[in-house]
C-alpha positions as CSV (number, residue, x, y, z in Angstrom):
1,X,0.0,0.0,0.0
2,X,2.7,2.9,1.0
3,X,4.5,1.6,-2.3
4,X,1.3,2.5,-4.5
5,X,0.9,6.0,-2.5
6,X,4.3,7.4,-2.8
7,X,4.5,5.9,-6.4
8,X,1.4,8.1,-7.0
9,X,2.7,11.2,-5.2
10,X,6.2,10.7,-7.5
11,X,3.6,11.1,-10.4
12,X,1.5,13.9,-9.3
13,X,1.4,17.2,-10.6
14,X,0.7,19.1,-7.5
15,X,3.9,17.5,-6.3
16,X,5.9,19.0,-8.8
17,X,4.5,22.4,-8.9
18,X,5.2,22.5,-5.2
19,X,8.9,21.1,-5.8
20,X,9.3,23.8,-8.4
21,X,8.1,26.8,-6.7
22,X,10.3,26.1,-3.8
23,X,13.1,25.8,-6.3
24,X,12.3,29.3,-7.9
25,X,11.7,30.8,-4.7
26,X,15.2,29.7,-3.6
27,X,16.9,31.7,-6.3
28,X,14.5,34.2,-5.5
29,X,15.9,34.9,-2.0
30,X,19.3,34.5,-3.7
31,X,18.5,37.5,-6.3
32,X,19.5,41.2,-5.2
33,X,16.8,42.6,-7.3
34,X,14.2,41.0,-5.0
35,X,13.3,43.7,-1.5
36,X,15.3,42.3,1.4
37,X,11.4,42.9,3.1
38,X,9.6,40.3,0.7
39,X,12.5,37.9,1.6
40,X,11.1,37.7,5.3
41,X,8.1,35.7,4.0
42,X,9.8,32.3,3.5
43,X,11.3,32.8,6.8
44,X,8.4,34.1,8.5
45,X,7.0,30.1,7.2
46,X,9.7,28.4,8.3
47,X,9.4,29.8,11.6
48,X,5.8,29.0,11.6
49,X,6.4,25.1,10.4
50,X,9.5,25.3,13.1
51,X,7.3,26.8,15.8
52,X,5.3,24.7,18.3
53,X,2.4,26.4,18.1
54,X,0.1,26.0,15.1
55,X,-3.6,26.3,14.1
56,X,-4.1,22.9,14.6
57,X,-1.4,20.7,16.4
58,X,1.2,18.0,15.4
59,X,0.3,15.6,17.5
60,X,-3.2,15.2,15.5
61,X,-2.6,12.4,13.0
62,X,-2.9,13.8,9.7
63,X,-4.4,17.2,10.1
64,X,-1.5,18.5,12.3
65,X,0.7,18.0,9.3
66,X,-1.8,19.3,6.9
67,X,-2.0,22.8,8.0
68,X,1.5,23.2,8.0
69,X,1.7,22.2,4.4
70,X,-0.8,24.7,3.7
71,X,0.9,27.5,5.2
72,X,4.2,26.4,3.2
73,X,2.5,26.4,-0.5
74,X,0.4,29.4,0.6
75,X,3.9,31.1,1.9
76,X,5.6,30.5,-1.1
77,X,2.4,31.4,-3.5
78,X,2.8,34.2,-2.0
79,X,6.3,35.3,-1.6
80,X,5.8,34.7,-5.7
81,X,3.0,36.5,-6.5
82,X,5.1,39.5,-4.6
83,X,8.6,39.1,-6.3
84,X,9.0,41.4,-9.4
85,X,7.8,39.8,-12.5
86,X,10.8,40.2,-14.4
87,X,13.1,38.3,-11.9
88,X,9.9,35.9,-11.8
89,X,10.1,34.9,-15.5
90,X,14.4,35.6,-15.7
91,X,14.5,32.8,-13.1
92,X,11.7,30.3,-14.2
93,X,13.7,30.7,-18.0
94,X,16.8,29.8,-16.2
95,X,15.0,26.4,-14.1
96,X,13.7,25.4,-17.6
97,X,17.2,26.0,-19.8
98,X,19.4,24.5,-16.5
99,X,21.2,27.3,-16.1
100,X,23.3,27.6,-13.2
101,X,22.3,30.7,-10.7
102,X,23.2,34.1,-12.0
103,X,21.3,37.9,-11.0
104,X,19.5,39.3,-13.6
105,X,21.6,41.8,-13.3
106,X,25.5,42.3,-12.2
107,X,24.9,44.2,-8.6
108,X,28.3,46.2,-8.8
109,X,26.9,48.0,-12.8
110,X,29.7,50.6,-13.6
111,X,28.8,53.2,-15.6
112,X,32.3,54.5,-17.3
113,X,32.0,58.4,-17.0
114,X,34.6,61.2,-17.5
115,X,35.0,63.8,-15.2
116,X,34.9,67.3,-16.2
117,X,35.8,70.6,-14.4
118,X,34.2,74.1,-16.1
């Protein structure tokens, strides 16, 4: 029987979309472009998850573990929903392609100027 449900969870869908947001959301926290405020959602869930006090408790078979997994997809629907677009859709690109992590952008940009004195 637990052979035929984790076979099934292997195969499902929601299982990868869930694998696959976490996986964008990590190079999310990773990316400079992204407020260091929005970063405080995934953390704010983890402490929640971590945190012995929950909506419904642990040590109800089942549910206990439910609610937590609700708050984690809800977290992290929501930290991307937040997260600029354009770092969104640079970063999803990248998953797809298998490109190793890189910013969008380089953080030190130099802009090559000349100084003049009138």
């Amino acid at each position: 029987m637990s052979a035929r449900v984790i076979s099934w969870l292997a195969r499902s869908k929601a299982v990868g979309t869930l694998w696959s947001d976490a996986h964008l959301a990590l190079r999310l926290l990773r990316e400079p472009v992204v407020p260091f405020y929005l970063k405080a959602v995934p953390f704010g869930v983890l402490a929640y998850v971590l945190s012995p006090l929950d909506f419904v408790p642990d040590f109800f078979p089942i549910v206990g573990q439910l609610d937590d997994l609700g708050v984690v997809i809800l977290g992290i629907k929501v930290f991307l929903r937040l997260c600029p677009a354009d770092a969104v859709a640079f970063h999803r690109e990248a998953i797809v392609e298998r490109r190793p992590f890189t910013t969008m952008s380089p953080v030190g940009d130099v802009i090559d100027a000349e100084f003049r004195r009138h």
